[in-house]
KOLMARZA-494386 format. One record per residue (C-alpha): x, y, z; residue in three letters; residue number from 0. Coordinates in pm, 1 decimal. Example, Ala and Ser with C-alpha at 12.3 -4.5 7.8 and 13.67 -1.06 7.14 Angstrom:
# residues 2
REC,px,py,pz,rest,nr
REC,1230.0,-450.0,780.0,ala,0 $
REC,1367.0,-106.0,714.0,ser,1 $
This chain:
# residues 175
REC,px,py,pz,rest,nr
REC,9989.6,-9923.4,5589.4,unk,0 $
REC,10208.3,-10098.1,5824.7,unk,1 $
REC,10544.0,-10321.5,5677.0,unk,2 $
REC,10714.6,-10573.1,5871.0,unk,3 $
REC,11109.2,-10496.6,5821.9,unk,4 $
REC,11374.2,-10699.8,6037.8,unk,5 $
REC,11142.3,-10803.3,6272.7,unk,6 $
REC,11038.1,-10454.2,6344.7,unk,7 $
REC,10688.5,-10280.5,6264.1,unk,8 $
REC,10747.3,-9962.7,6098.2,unk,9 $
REC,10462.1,-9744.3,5878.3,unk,10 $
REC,10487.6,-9650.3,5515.2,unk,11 $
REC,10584.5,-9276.6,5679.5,unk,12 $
REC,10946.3,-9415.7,5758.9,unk,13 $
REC,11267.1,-9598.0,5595.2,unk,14 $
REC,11512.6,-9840.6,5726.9,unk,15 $
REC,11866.1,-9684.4,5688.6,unk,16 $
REC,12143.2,-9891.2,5816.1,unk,17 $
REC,11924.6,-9997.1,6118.5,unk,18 $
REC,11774.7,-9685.5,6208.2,unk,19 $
REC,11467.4,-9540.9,6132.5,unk,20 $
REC,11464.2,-9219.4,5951.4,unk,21 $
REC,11131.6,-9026.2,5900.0,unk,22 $
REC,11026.4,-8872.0,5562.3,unk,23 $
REC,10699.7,-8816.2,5656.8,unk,24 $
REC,10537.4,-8444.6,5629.3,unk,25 $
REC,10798.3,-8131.1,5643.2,unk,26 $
REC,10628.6,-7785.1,5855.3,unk,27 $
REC,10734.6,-7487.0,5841.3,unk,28 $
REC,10554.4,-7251.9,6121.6,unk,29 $
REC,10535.1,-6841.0,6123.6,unk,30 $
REC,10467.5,-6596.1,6382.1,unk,31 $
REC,10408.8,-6224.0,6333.5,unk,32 $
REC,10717.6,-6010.6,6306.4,unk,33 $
REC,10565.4,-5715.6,6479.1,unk,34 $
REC,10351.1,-5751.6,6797.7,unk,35 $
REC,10036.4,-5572.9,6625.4,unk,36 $
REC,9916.9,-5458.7,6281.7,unk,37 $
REC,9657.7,-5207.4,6216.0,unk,38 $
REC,9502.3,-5323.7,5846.0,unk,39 $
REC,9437.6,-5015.5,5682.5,unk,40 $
REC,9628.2,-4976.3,5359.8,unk,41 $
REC,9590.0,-5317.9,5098.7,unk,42 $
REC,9519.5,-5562.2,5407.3,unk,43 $
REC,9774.8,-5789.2,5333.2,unk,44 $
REC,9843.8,-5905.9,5673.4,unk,45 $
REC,10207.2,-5965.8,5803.7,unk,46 $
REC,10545.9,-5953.0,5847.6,unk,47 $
REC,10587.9,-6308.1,5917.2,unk,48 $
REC,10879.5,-6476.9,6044.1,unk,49 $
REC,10973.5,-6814.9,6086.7,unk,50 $
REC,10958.0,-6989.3,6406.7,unk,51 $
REC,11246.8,-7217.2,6480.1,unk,52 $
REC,11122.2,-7557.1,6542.7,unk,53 $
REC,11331.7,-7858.0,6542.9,unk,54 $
REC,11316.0,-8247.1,6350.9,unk,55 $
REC,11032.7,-8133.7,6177.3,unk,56 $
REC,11117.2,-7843.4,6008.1,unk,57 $
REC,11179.7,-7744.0,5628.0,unk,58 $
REC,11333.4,-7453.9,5473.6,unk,59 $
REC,11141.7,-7484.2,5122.6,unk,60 $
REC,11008.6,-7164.1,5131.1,unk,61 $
REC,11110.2,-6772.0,5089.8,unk,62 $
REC,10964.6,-6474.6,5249.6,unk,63 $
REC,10822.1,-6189.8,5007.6,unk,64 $
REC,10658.8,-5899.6,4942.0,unk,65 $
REC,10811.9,-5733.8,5321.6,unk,66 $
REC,10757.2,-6069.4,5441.9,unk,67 $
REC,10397.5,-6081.6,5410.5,unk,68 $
REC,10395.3,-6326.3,5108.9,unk,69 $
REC,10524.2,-6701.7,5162.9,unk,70 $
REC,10662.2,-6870.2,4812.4,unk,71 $
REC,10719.1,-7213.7,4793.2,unk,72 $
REC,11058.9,-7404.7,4614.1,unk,73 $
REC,10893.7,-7732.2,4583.8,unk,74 $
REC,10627.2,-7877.2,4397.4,unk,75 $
REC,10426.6,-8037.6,4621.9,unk,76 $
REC,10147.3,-8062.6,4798.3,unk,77 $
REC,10062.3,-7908.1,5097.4,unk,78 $
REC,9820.7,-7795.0,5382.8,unk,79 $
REC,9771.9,-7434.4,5501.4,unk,80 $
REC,9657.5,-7344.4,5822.2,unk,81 $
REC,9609.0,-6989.6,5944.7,unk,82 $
REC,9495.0,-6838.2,6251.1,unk,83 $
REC,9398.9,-6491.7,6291.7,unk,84 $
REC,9349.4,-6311.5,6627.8,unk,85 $
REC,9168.2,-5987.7,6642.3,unk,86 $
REC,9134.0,-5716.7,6870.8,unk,87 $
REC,8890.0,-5387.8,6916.9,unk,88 $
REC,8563.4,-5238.5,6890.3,unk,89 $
REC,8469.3,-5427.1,6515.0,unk,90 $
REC,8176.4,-5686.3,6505.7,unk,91 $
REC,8285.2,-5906.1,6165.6,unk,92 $
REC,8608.6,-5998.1,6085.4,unk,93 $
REC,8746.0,-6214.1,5782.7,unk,94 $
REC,9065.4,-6307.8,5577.8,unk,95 $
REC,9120.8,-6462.0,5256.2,unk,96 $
REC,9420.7,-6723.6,5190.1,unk,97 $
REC,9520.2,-6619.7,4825.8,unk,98 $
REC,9726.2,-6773.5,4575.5,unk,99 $
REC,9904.3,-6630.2,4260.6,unk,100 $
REC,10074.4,-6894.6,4020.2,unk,101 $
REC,10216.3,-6850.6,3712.0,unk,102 $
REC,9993.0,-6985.0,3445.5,unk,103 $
REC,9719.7,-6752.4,3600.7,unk,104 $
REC,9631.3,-6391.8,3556.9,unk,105 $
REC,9464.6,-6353.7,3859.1,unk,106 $
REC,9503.6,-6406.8,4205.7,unk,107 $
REC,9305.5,-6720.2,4296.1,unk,108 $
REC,9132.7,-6713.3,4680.2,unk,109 $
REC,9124.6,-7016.0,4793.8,unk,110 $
REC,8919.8,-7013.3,5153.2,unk,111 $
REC,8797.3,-6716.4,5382.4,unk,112 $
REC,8781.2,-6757.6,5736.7,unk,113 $
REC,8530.6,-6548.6,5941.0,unk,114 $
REC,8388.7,-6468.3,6239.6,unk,115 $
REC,8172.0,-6197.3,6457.2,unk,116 $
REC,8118.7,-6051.6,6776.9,unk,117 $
REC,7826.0,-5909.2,6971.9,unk,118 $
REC,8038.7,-5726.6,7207.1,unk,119 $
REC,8161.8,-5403.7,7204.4,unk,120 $
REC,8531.6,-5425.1,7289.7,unk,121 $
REC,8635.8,-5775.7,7192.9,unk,122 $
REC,8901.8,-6062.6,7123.2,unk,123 $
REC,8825.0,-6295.4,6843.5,unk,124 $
REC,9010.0,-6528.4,6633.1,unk,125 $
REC,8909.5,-6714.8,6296.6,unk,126 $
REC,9122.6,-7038.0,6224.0,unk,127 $
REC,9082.7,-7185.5,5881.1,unk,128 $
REC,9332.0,-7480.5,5668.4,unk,129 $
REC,9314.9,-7577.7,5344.0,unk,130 $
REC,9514.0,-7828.4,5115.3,unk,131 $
REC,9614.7,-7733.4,4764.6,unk,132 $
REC,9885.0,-7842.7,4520.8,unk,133 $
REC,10177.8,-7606.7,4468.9,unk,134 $
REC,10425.2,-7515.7,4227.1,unk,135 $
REC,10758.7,-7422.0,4282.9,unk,136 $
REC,10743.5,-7014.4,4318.5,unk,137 $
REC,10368.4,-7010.9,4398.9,unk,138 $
REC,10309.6,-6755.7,4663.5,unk,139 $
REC,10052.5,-6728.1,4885.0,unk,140 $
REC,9949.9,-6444.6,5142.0,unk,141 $
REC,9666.6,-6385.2,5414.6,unk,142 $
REC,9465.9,-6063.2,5304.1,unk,143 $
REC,9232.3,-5897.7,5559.9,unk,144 $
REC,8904.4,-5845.9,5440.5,unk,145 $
REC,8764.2,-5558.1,5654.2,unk,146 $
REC,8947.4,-5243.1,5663.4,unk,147 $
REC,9047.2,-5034.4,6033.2,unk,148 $
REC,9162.8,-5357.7,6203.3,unk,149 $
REC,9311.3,-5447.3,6485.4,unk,150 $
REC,9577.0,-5794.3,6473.3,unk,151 $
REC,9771.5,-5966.3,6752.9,unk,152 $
REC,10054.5,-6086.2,6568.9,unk,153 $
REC,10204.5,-6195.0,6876.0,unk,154 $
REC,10337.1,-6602.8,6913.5,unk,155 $
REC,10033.9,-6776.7,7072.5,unk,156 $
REC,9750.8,-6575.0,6922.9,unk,157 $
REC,9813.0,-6533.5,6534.5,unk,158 $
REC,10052.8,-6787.4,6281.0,unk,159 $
REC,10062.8,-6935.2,5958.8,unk,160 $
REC,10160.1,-7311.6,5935.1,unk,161 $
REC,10273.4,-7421.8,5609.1,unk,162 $
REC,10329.5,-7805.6,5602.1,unk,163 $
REC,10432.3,-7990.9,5292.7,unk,164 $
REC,10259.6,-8322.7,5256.3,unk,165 $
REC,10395.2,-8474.9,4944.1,unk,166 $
REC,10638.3,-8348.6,4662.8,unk,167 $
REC,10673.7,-8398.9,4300.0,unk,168 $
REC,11030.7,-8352.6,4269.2,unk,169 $
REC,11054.7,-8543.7,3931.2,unk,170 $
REC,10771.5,-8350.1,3786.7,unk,171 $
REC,10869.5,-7995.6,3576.9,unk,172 $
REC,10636.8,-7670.0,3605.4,unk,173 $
REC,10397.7,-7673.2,3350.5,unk,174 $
Protein backbone atom coordinates (compact mmCIF):
# COMPACT_ATOMS: atom_id res chain seq x y z
CA UNK A 1 0.00 0.00 0.00
CA UNK A 2 1.28 3.28 -0.98
CA UNK A 3 -0.01 6.79 1.14
CA UNK A 4 0.33 10.13 -0.17
CA UNK A 5 1.82 12.33 2.89
CA UNK A 6 2.94 16.08 2.20
CA UNK A 7 3.12 15.68 -1.23
CA UNK A 8 5.48 12.82 -0.91
CA UNK A 9 4.82 8.99 -1.78
CA UNK A 10 5.88 6.92 1.01
CA UNK A 11 4.76 2.91 1.67
CA UNK A 12 2.92 1.59 4.67
CA UNK A 13 6.75 0.24 5.69
CA UNK A 14 7.66 3.93 6.78
CA UNK A 15 6.47 7.02 9.09
CA UNK A 16 6.69 10.68 8.70
CA UNK A 17 8.62 12.09 11.76
CA UNK A 18 9.15 15.74 11.73
CA UNK A 19 9.83 15.61 7.91
CA UNK A 20 11.91 12.72 7.68
CA UNK A 21 11.25 9.39 6.91
CA UNK A 22 12.02 6.82 9.45
CA UNK A 23 11.74 3.05 8.57
CA UNK A 24 10.01 0.46 10.85
CA UNK A 25 9.90 -2.01 8.45
CA UNK A 26 11.51 -5.67 9.18
CA UNK A 27 14.48 -5.83 11.97
CA UNK A 28 17.56 -8.79 10.93
CA UNK A 29 19.72 -10.02 12.90
CA UNK A 30 22.53 -12.16 10.88
CA UNK A 31 25.08 -14.98 12.44
CA UNK A 32 28.20 -16.44 11.29
CA UNK A 33 30.01 -19.42 12.80
CA UNK A 34 32.23 -18.67 15.75
CA UNK A 35 34.78 -21.27 14.87
CA UNK A 36 36.03 -21.79 11.26
CA UNK A 37 34.88 -25.63 11.24
CA UNK A 38 32.81 -28.07 13.31
CA UNK A 39 33.06 -31.73 13.22
CA UNK A 40 29.22 -32.99 14.29
CA UNK A 41 29.81 -35.87 16.28
CA UNK A 42 28.47 -35.55 19.78
CA UNK A 43 24.36 -34.22 19.91
CA UNK A 44 24.72 -32.37 16.38
CA UNK A 45 23.64 -29.24 17.50
CA UNK A 46 25.50 -27.15 15.14
CA UNK A 47 27.27 -23.84 16.22
CA UNK A 48 28.82 -21.40 18.04
CA UNK A 49 27.20 -18.60 16.36
CA UNK A 50 28.01 -15.10 16.58
CA UNK A 51 26.49 -12.11 15.47
CA UNK A 52 27.56 -10.30 12.49
CA UNK A 53 27.61 -6.56 12.82
CA UNK A 54 25.47 -5.07 10.23
CA UNK A 55 24.28 -1.60 10.26
CA UNK A 56 20.44 0.36 9.86
CA UNK A 57 18.98 -2.83 9.77
CA UNK A 58 19.93 -4.54 12.63
CA UNK A 59 18.13 -5.67 16.00
CA UNK A 60 19.42 -6.85 19.18
CA UNK A 61 16.13 -8.88 20.26
CA UNK A 62 17.76 -11.91 20.71
CA UNK A 63 20.30 -13.85 23.23
CA UNK A 64 22.80 -16.45 22.49
CA UNK A 65 22.43 -19.93 24.43
CA UNK A 66 23.25 -23.16 25.08
CA UNK A 67 27.46 -22.22 24.13
CA UNK A 68 25.99 -20.12 21.60
CA UNK A 69 24.46 -22.69 19.56
CA UNK A 70 20.81 -21.84 20.58
CA UNK A 71 19.25 -18.32 19.45
CA UNK A 72 16.22 -17.09 21.97
CA UNK A 73 14.11 -14.48 21.03
CA UNK A 74 12.82 -11.24 23.52
CA UNK A 75 9.97 -10.35 21.37
CA UNK A 76 6.85 -11.76 20.40
CA UNK A 77 6.71 -11.59 17.00
CA UNK A 78 6.82 -13.00 14.00
CA UNK A 79 9.58 -13.88 12.10
CA UNK A 80 11.45 -15.65 9.16
CA UNK A 81 14.39 -18.08 9.55
CA UNK A 82 16.80 -18.70 7.05
CA UNK A 83 19.73 -21.07 7.39
CA UNK A 84 22.43 -22.13 5.25
CA UNK A 85 24.57 -24.99 5.82
CA UNK A 86 27.88 -25.70 3.99
CA UNK A 87 29.41 -29.08 4.12
CA UNK A 88 32.59 -30.54 3.49
CA UNK A 89 34.16 -34.33 3.05
CA UNK A 90 33.80 -37.71 1.85
CA UNK A 91 29.68 -38.06 3.04
CA UNK A 92 26.97 -38.48 0.25
CA UNK A 93 23.59 -37.09 2.30
CA UNK A 94 23.56 -34.37 4.44
CA UNK A 95 20.56 -32.72 6.43
CA UNK A 96 19.63 -30.32 9.38
CA UNK A 97 16.61 -29.70 11.25
CA UNK A 98 15.53 -26.00 12.45
CA UNK A 99 13.99 -26.86 15.95
CA UNK A 100 11.99 -24.99 18.26
CA UNK A 101 11.31 -25.43 22.07
CA UNK A 102 8.55 -23.07 23.64
CA UNK A 103 7.18 -23.10 26.78
CA UNK A 104 3.71 -24.46 26.66
CA UNK A 105 5.33 -27.56 24.91
CA UNK A 106 7.00 -30.66 26.15
CA UNK A 107 8.77 -31.37 23.25
CA UNK A 108 10.98 -29.89 20.92
CA UNK A 109 8.94 -29.03 17.81
CA UNK A 110 11.06 -29.38 14.19
CA UNK A 111 9.91 -27.17 12.12
CA UNK A 112 11.72 -27.78 8.45
CA UNK A 113 14.77 -30.04 7.38
CA UNK A 114 16.92 -29.02 4.71
CA UNK A 115 18.80 -31.68 2.67
CA UNK A 116 20.90 -32.49 0.11
CA UNK A 117 23.38 -35.28 -1.56
CA UNK A 118 26.34 -35.84 -3.45
CA UNK A 119 27.60 -38.38 -5.96
CA UNK A 120 31.12 -37.49 -5.50
CA UNK A 121 33.56 -38.73 -3.40
CA UNK A 122 35.28 -35.73 -1.81
CA UNK A 123 32.75 -32.93 -1.97
CA UNK A 124 31.36 -29.32 -1.06
CA UNK A 125 27.68 -29.03 -0.60
CA UNK A 126 25.38 -26.69 0.99
CA UNK A 127 21.52 -27.01 1.88
CA UNK A 128 19.70 -23.55 2.34
CA UNK A 129 16.25 -23.71 3.81
CA UNK A 130 13.76 -20.51 5.55
CA UNK A 131 10.83 -20.79 7.24
CA UNK A 132 8.34 -18.28 8.96
CA UNK A 133 6.84 -19.04 12.34
CA UNK A 134 5.38 -16.99 15.19
CA UNK A 135 7.52 -16.57 18.30
CA UNK A 136 7.26 -15.99 21.82
CA UNK A 137 9.38 -14.08 23.86
CA UNK A 138 12.16 -16.77 25.21
CA UNK A 139 11.46 -19.28 22.39
CA UNK A 140 14.71 -20.72 21.30
CA UNK A 141 15.54 -22.20 18.35
CA UNK A 142 18.77 -24.17 17.15
CA UNK A 143 20.07 -25.91 13.83
CA UNK A 144 20.65 -29.73 14.68
CA UNK A 145 22.68 -31.86 12.21
CA UNK A 146 21.05 -34.83 11.23
CA UNK A 147 23.88 -37.20 10.12
CA UNK A 148 26.56 -37.93 12.48
CA UNK A 149 30.79 -37.68 11.44
CA UNK A 150 30.32 -34.32 9.66
CA UNK A 151 32.22 -31.98 8.29
CA UNK A 152 30.85 -27.84 8.56
CA UNK A 153 32.37 -24.64 7.14
CA UNK A 154 31.31 -22.28 9.62
CA UNK A 155 33.26 -19.74 8.00
CA UNK A 156 31.40 -16.03 6.88
CA UNK A 157 30.36 -16.67 3.23
CA UNK A 158 29.63 -20.38 3.35
CA UNK A 159 27.41 -21.16 6.53
CA UNK A 160 24.86 -18.40 8.66
CA UNK A 161 21.72 -18.15 10.29
CA UNK A 162 19.51 -15.04 9.49
CA UNK A 163 16.94 -14.31 11.93
CA UNK A 164 14.65 -11.41 10.73
CA UNK A 165 11.68 -10.22 12.69
CA UNK A 166 8.74 -9.37 10.51
CA UNK A 167 6.07 -8.17 12.82
CA UNK A 168 5.75 -7.94 16.73
CA UNK A 169 3.03 -8.25 19.19
CA UNK A 170 4.33 -6.07 21.77
CA UNK A 171 0.86 -5.47 23.41
CA UNK A 172 0.11 -9.12 23.46
CA UNK A 173 1.23 -11.25 26.94
CA UNK A 174 2.69 -14.98 26.68
CA UNK A 175 0.08 -17.29 26.93
Amino acid sequence: MIIMMDKKLISDTTIKINDGIKSVGPLFATFIGGVPEQHISDDGHIGPWVKRNESGYGFNKFHLVEDKKSIEVTANGLYMISVQIFYLGEASHFSYWILLDSEGYSNTRRLTKCSTSSTVAATEASCHTTVTVPMKRGDRFQIQQQEKNRLVNLQEGYSYIQVMLLSTDQGKKRS
